[in-house]
Steps between C-alpha positions, in 0.01 A plus 500: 500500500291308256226366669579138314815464680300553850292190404824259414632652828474306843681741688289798342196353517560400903558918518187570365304284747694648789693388789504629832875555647664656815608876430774532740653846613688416824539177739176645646321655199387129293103602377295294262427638114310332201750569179335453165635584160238673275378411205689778323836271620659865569320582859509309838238547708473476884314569767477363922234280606366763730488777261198484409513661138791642534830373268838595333608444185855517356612460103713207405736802292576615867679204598838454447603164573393246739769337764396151590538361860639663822681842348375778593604583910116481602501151352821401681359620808198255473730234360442262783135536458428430149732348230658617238305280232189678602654850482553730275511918416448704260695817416379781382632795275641806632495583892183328559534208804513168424198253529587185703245230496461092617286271316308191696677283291834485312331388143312825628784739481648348199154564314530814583890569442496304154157715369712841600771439375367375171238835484821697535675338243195585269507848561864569433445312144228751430594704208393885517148458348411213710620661787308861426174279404557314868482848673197624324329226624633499851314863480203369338478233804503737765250714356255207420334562822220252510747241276309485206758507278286816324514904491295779448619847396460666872682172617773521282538920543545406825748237445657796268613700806631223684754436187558897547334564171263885518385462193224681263200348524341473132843422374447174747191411427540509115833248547227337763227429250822397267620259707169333605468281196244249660294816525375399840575831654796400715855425415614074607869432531669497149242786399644702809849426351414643163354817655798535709739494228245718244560737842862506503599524135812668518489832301826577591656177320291538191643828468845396457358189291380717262770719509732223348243285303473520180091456410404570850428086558804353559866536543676318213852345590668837368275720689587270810858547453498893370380512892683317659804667362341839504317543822614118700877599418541164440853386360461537143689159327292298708179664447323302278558136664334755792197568361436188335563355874199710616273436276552127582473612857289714535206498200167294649369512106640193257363710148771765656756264574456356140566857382788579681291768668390620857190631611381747738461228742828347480687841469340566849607166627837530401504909680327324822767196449850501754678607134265794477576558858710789654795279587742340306425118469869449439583698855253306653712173524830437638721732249763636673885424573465273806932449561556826656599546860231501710537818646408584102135494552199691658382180695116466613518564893280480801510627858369311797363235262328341783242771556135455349409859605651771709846544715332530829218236575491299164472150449849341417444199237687239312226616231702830460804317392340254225282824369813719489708214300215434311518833319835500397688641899845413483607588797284432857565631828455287836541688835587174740492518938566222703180331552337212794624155426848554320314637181587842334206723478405709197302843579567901540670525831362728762201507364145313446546326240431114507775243519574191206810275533799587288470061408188605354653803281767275356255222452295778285849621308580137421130451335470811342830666405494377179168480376514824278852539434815281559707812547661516859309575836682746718369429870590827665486456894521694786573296807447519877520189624800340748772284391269150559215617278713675239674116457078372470486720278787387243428139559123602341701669235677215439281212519187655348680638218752233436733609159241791455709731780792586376780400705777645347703654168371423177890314426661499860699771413548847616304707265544877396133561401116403516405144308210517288116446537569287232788270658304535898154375314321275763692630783374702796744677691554646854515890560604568857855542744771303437812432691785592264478547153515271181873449470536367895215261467661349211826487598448221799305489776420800701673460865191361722562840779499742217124429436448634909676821349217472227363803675177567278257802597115490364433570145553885458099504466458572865786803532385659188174520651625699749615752311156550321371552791686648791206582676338219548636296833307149443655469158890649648479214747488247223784693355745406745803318337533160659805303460417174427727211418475331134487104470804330261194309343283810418819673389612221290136521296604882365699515178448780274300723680648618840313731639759776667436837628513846247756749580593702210455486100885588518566218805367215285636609130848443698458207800184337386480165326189416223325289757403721771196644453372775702099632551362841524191571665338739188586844699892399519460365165357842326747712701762311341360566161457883537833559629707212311258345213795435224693325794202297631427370121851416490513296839254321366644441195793274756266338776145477600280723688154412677241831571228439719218698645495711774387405862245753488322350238295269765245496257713302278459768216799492246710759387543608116760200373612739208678720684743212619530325107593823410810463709564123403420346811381151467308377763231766548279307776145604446221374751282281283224476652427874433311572168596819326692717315841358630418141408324588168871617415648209628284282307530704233890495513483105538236441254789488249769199460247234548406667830837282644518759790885609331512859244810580372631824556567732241845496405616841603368383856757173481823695387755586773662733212191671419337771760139511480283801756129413481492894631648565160429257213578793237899462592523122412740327228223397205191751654237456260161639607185346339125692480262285538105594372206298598144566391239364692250381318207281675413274774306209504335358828567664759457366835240628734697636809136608686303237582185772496301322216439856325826661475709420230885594439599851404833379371818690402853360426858571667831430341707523768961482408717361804864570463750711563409793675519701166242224304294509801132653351129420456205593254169451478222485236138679576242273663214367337137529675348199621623255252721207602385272252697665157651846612694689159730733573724539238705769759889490424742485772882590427806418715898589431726153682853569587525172627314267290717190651332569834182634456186283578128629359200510716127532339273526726139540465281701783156595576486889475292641841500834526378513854741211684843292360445321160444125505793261372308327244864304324819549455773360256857524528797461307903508406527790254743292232207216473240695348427465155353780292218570264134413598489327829287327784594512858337239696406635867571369835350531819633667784691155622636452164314208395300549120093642480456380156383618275525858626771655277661827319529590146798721414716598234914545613775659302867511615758760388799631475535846695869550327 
């Protein structure tokens, strides 16, 4: 942030001088903390009156968004004590909790929700340089020990292996003695800069430059465009308008510009650019046919959406439900049990886990459904409450939602087959019993008695539980199938998604109708797909299925979503709050479309003519397998994973294919002693695709130990038909998913024909 701004800046400059506010945790938990901005407008720094010396610090590029007023659930909960003018939180990237904090004074908060909001507009107007420049001084600050603003050599080797650089000392201190042009013997900020880019010149990218320019100084517009049709693959009419585009882009130098010309600098702009990134730019937005049935799509799914943490003792939270929609979820589970007071409770029965109020879930749904995406919002439930609380429950639906719950057919009329996500945009809709199907509902009234013949037993979750796990009494109690009655107004909220119970691939091609929808815990679901997989992908090509993880997984850890895409199931209900693998492919799968939470399926997977066995791609109608080569080349910043201050990454990379079982596979490159900083590998990795219009790629980057488990240092996952080829950089992400700029991957990708 330039420092001018700060001065012309009320709010900022109230945030530098500091305010001390309430951080609150709980009804009980309310403790006193002095918040100051630093001078570097990037860090907040805080610290308790009676900790002596001791403070935290966050960085403003952590902070997602801040919510203003009572809405978080610890805010509600003090609601009566403080108001809303004075509160306010802020929300921070990834899995990390939320900070909730009250001001004395309500010109206070706004001070303090006006200069946040205004820093984080800043940074996400940075371009690239800016924001690399902002980093190197974030590093710079925390090594300035005594704050001078000044280095010496020793300082800055120091400061070296905290940025995981091990580097070779007299090649340092001769870019050192470079660098220090006030010749005062230390490095200040902008002379740090220089030394830090002198120290990361990338050898890699000037090989290629030179490889295509013609006097070794610049690319010339033909050079530019010879590479982007040669190596790029770039579409070849529309090259030239391409390159000229870049240069406009991408070149920092006017006397290039002038000449139609792009230097070093710019050509390693435009490869660090999102053009010169792995993904498509074009698959990155909303490009797909969105007036298919909805059964059509892989749609992004979560399972006990309530839960913050684990199955047994974790804390439930609305939180869960605005995080989940938030990236992209779809579809959102709610478990609900007749609660004190009339109100319908929200947790994991028979268990631990805390309680919210289903009112508080919709409230949530209503406020947040449709931040991301305006595609529908399937809420899947799985009810145990009595006839009086299931009718609380659909008055909520109905008054909190208003025209957002849909009530009924798209036209009134009986219809054959799924409506769109394009014609149900802005609509959330009810997945649960229902008392009759489609066509009685519609044709007039439904008899008042029939709905006490509405017999409706819990959500197969419980039973299938069982069945995992035979042995285990506590959970077989749970198990036992109640018959529970079904309220006309609950009923009356289901349309298209009935949930009914599974008998038979062969049972539903001939009695069932498009709207029932039936869930598979993931054991039932991968039985089905080793004995009937061509079948399965073909139910699914008529109605919906939901897959959900099994009741052992207490821990909340997710099984491998792949397996169940492979089969065309739609609703694959991942536990979100979980980082790994799993939900790097989910991401990854969703990070397409304009992350709208809805993926086509690939045609073969749609066709009721067409028989498609993920067991045996080779036998489809229009098998065409690719090979797919990727040479990775470099790294560039690394993150430390050990916080020791002298180790430093010994990094190797994974490509990792998730398809069908036949595409399954992973390679890795050698690792690279004790250099995070700018690893070269140059190691090529090759890979045969059967399926290319499933398969999702994984790179993942670890920290080779030979004595104990390598470190997850980033990962980076994506749909196999969005990558583009030729020279390439894939930007990392942390273990939650969120970005660790600017730690990245240089590769070089070429796609083939096998046949």
């Amino acid at each position: 942030t330039d420092p001018r701004s700060v001065r012309g800046d009320d709010n900022l400059q109230s945030m530098i001088v500091g305010t001390v506010m309430r951080k609150i945790k709980s009804r009980t938990w309310k403790k006193q903390r002095y918040f100051k901005l630093q001078e570097d407008c990037m860090t907040i720094w805080y610290k308790s009156k009676k900790a002596g010396n001791a403070h935290s610090t966050f960085s403003v590029n952590d902070v997602e968004t801040v919510r203003e007023g009572h809405q978080s659930e610890v805010l509600l909960s003090i609601a009566d004590e403080f108001p809303p003018d004075r509160c306010f939180t802020l929300v921070f990237r990834g899995r990390r909790g939320n900070l909730d904090l009250v001001a004395d004074s309500a010109d206070e908060a706004q001070s303090w929700i006006k200069g946040m909001k205004k820093l984080i507009e800043n940074l996400e107007n940075m371009g690239e340089s800016e924001k690399l420049d902002q980093w190197i001084c974030e590093w710079f600050k925390k090594a300035d020990k005594n704050n001078d603003g000044r280095m010496n050599f020793p300082e800055i080797r120091v400061l070296l292996k905290m940025m995981n650089v091990d580097m070779n000392e007299h090649h340092a201190h001769r870019l050192f003695m470079t660098a220090d042009k006030s010749q005062t013997g230390t490095l200040e900020d902008d002379e740090f800069v220089l030394f830090y880019k002198m120290l990361t010149q990338r050898e890699d990218v000037l090989r290629v430059f030179q490889d295509y320019s013609g006097d070794g100084q610049k690319l010339s517009l033909r050079d530019l465009e010879e590479f982007l049709r040669d190596e790029q693959l770039e579409e070849v009419d529309g090259v030239q308008q391409l390159a000229m585009e870049l240069i406009q882009r991408y070149e920092p130098s006017d006397t290039a510009k002038m000449l139609k010309a792009m230097s070093i600098d710019g050509f390693l702009m435009y490869l660090a650019s999102a053009e010169g990134s792995i993904f498509h730019p074009r698959q990155q937005s909303l490009y797909q046919d969105m007036t298919q049935p909805l059964n059509h799509y892989f749609i992004s799914s979560s399972h006990n959406t309530y839960l913050m943490e684990d199955q047994l003792r974790g804390h439930s939270s609305v939180e869960g439900y605005i995080r989940a929609l938030k990236r992209g979820c779809r579809c959102v589970e709610v478990d609900c049990w007749d609660g004190p007071n009339g109100e319908p409770i929200v947790y994991h029965g028979h268990t631990f886990t805390s309680k919210i109020l289903f009112k508080d879930v919709v409230i949530a749904l209503r406020n947040y459904a449709f931040k991301v995406s305006e595609y529908p919002v399937i809420l899947s439930t799985e009810n145990h409450c009595g006839v009086e609380q299931q009718r609380v429950m659909a008055q909520h639906l109905n008054t909190i939602l208003g025209d957002k719950l849909l009530k009924s057919t798209l036209d009134g009329k009986i219809p054959v087959s799924f409506p769109s996500p394009e014609e149900l945009k802005g609509k959330i809709l009810l997945k649960g019993k229902k008392i009759g199907g489609l066509e009685e509902s519609l044709n007039g009234p439904v008899e008042p008695e029939d709905s006490l013949t509405g017999e409706v037993s819990d959500e197969d979750e419980a039973a299938d539980i069982d069945e995992d796990s035979l042995h285990s009494n506590s959970l077989r109690r749970m198990a036992k199938k109640s018959k529970q009655r079904l309220s006309k107004e609950l009923s009356d909220c289901v349309v298209y998604c009935k949930s009914v119970h599974f008998s038979s691939f062969k049972h539903s091609r001939i009695h069932s109708k498009f709207y029932e929808i039936s869930s598979f815990t993931e054991s039932k679901a991968r039985k089905h797909l080793r004995e009937a997989g061509a079948e399965f992908v073909h139910h699914n090509a008529r109605q919906l299925t939901r897959v959900y993880p099994s009741g052992l997984r207490t821990d909340s850890s997710n099984f491998n979503p792949q397996e169940m895409w492979n089969t065309g199931t739609q609703i694959v209900a991942l536990n979100f709050q979980t980082a790994g693998v799993e939900m790097d492919l989910n991401d990854g799968l969703f990070s397409q479309n304009g992350r709208c939470g809805y993926v086509l399926k690939p045609d073969f997977m749609r066709m009721s003519e067409r028989s498609f066995d993920p067991e045996v791609p080779i036998n489809r109608e229009g098998y065409r397998p690719l090979s797919l080569c990727i040479q990775v080349i470099s790294g560039q910043q690394l993150p430390k994973v050990n916080i020791k201050e002298s180790s430093v990454v010994d990094p190797f990379v994974r490509v990792e294919i998730h398809g069908v079982p036949l595409d399954q596979a992973k390679q890795e490159t050698r690792y690279i002693d004790n250099n995070g900083f700018n690893p070269v590998w140059y190691d090529t990795l090759r890979f045969t695709i059967h399926a290319p219009e499933l398969a999702l790629v994984r790179f993942v980057v670890e920290d080779y130990d030979k004595a104990s488990r390598n470190d997850f240092v980033g990962q980076y996952s994506l749909p196999f038909s969005c990558i583009q080829q030729g020279y390439r950089h894939i930007h990392l992400l942390s273990k939650d998913g969120t970005s660790i700029p600017p730690a990245s991957l240089f590769v070089h990708v070429r796609i083939t024909n096998l046949v």
